[in-house]
MARFIKOL-851640 format. One record per residue (C-alpha): x, y negated, z negated; residue number from 0. Coordinates in nm, 2 decimals. Layout:
MARFIKOL-851640
X,Y,Z,num
X,Y,Z,NUM
...
END
This chain:
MARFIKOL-851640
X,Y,Z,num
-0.79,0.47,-0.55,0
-0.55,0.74,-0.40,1
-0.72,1.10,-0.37,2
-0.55,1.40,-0.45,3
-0.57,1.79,-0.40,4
-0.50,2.11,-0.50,5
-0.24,2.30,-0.26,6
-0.22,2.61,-0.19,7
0.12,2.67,-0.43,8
-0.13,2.47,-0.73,9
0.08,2.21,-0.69,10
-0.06,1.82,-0.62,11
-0.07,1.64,-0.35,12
-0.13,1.26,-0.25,13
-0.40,1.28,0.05,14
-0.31,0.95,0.11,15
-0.44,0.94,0.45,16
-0.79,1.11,0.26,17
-0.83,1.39,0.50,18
-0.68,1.67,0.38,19
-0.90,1.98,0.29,20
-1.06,2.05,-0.04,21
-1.23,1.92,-0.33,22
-1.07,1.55,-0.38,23
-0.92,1.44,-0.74,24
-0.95,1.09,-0.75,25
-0.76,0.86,-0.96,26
-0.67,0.42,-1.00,27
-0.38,0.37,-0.80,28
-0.14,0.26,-1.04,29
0.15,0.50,-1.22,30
-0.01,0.47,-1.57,31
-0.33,0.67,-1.46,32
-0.10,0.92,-1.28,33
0.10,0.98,-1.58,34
-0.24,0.95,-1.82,35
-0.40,1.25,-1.57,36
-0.08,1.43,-1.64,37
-0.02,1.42,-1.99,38
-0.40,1.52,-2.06,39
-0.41,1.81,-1.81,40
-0.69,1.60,-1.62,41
-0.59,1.76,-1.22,42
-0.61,2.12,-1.39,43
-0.95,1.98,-1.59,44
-1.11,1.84,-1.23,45
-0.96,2.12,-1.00,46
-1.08,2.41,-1.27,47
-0.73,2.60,-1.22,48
-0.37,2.52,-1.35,49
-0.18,2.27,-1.12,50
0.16,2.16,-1.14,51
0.34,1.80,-1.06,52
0.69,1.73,-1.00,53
0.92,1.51,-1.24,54
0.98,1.28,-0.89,55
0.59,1.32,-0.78,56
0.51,0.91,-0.85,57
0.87,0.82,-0.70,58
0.76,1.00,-0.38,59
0.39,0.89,-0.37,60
0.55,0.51,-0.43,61
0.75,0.58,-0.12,62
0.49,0.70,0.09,63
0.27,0.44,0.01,64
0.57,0.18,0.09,65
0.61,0.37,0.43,66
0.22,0.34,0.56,67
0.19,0.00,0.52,68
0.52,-0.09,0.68,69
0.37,0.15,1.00,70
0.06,-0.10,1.02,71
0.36,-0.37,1.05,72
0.49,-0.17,1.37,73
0.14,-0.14,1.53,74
0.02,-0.51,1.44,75
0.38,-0.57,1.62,76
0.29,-0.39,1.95,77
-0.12,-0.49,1.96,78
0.03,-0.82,1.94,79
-0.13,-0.98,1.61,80
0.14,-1.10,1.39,81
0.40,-1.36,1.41,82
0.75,-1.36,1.29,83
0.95,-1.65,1.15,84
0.97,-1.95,0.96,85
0.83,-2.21,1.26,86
0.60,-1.93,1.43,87
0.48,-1.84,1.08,88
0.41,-2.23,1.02,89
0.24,-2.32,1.34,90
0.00,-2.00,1.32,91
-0.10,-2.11,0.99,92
-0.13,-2.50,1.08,93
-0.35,-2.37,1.33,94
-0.59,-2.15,1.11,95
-0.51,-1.84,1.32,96
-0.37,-1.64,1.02,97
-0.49,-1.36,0.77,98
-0.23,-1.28,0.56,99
0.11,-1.45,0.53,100
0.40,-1.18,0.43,101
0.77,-1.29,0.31,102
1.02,-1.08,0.22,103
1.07,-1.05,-0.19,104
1.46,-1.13,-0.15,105
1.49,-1.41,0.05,106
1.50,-1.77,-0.09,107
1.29,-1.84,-0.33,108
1.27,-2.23,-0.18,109
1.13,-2.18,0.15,110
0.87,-1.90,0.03,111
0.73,-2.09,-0.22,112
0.72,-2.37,0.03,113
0.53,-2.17,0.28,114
0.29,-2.00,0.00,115
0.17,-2.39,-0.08,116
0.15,-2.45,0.31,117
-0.06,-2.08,0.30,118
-0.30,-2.20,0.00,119
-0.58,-2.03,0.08,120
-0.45,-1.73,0.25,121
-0.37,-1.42,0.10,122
0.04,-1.33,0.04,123
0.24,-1.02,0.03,124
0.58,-1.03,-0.10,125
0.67,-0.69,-0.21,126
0.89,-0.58,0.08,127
1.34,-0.66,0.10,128
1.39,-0.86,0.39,129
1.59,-0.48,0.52,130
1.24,-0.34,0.46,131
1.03,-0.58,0.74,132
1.32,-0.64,1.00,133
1.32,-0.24,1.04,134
0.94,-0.20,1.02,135
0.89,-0.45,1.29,136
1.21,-0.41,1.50,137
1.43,-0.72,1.44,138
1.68,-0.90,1.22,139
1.66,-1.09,0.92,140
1.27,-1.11,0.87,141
1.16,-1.32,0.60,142
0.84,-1.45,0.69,143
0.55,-1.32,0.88,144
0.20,-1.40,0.97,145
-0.11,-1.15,1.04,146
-0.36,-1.30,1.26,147
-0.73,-1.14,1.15,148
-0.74,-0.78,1.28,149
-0.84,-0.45,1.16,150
-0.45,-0.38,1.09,151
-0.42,-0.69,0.88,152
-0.73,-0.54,0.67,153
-0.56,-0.18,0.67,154
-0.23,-0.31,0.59,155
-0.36,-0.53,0.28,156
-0.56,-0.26,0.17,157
-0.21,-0.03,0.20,158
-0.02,-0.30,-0.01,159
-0.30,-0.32,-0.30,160
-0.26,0.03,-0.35,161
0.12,0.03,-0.32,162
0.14,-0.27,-0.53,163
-0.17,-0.13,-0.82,164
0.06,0.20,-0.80,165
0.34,0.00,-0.94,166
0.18,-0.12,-1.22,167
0.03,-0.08,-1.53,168
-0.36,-0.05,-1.53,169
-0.66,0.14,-1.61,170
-0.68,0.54,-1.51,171
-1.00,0.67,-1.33,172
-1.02,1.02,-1.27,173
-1.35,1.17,-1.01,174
-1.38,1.43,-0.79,175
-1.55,1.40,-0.44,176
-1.76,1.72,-0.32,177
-1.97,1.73,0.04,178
-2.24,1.51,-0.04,179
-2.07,1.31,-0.30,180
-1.76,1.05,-0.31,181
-1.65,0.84,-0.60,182
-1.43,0.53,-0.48,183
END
């Protein structure tokens, strides 16, 4: 779910970070609910006032999205909880000491599908360019990486499903969250 709130210009905006002030508008992460809550006037219907979204709104949310789980990459880097490349990658998951195995969605399709049948049991991200994880964790030509179990392996899985459920096609929920009341 990503929530949403009125500004104070009526137009939208992604709380992605869900602290923002205001009545939430919550809605399915994915870009056919977005559109669906456009097209049927559903933000003006929850927010009881006219709002307004722009033409690039899902581009931008897409983006953002993109950008906070690639942060979690940075900080997993510097607390020291992920490993990067192919042998590191290997031995971390040999050894039973990984979370989550991420590969970059361009590189060769051989060795990741080699290292997602070594990783059987182990959830995979590859939604990221190789250009996208070298500069989110600070070195070149990242392919493959490893999260050991931490609370940024959570976060950034939890960042990725959303990203990932924003670009596709899926069922739209629309709530609202007051003081005493949240719909997730």
């Amino acid at each position: 779910m990503i929530r949403f709130v009125a500004g104070p210009d009526r137009r939208i905006i992604a709380d992605l970070a869900e602290r923002l002030p205001g009545r939430g508008l919550w809605l399915s992460a994915n870009i056919a609910a977005l559109e669906e809550a456009r097209a049927k006037g559903l933000f003006a219907q929850a927010a009881r006032r006219p709002l307004t979204m722009d033409d690039e709104f899902p581009v931008k949310i897409s983006k953002q999205l993109a950008q906070r789980a690639l942060n979690y990459l940075g900080l997993a880097l510097r607390a020291g909880v992920i490993e990067v490349g192919h042998d590191q990658v290997r031995a971390i998951i040999g050894a039973r000491r990984a979370a989550l195995l991420l590969q970059a969605a361009d590189g060769a399709a051989q060795p990741r599908t080699r290292m997602r049948n070594f990783a059987h049991d182990i959830p995979a991200v590859e939604m990221f360019s190789r250009a996208e994880l070298s500069h989110a964790l600070g070195r070149d030509n990242v392919v493959h990486a490893a999260l050991q179990p931490s609370t940024l392996a959570d976060r950034f899985l939890i960042e990725c499903r959303r990203l990932g459920g924003f670009r596709s096609v899926g069922n739209s929920r629309l709530g609202s969250d007051t003081e005493d009341e949240r719909q997730d």
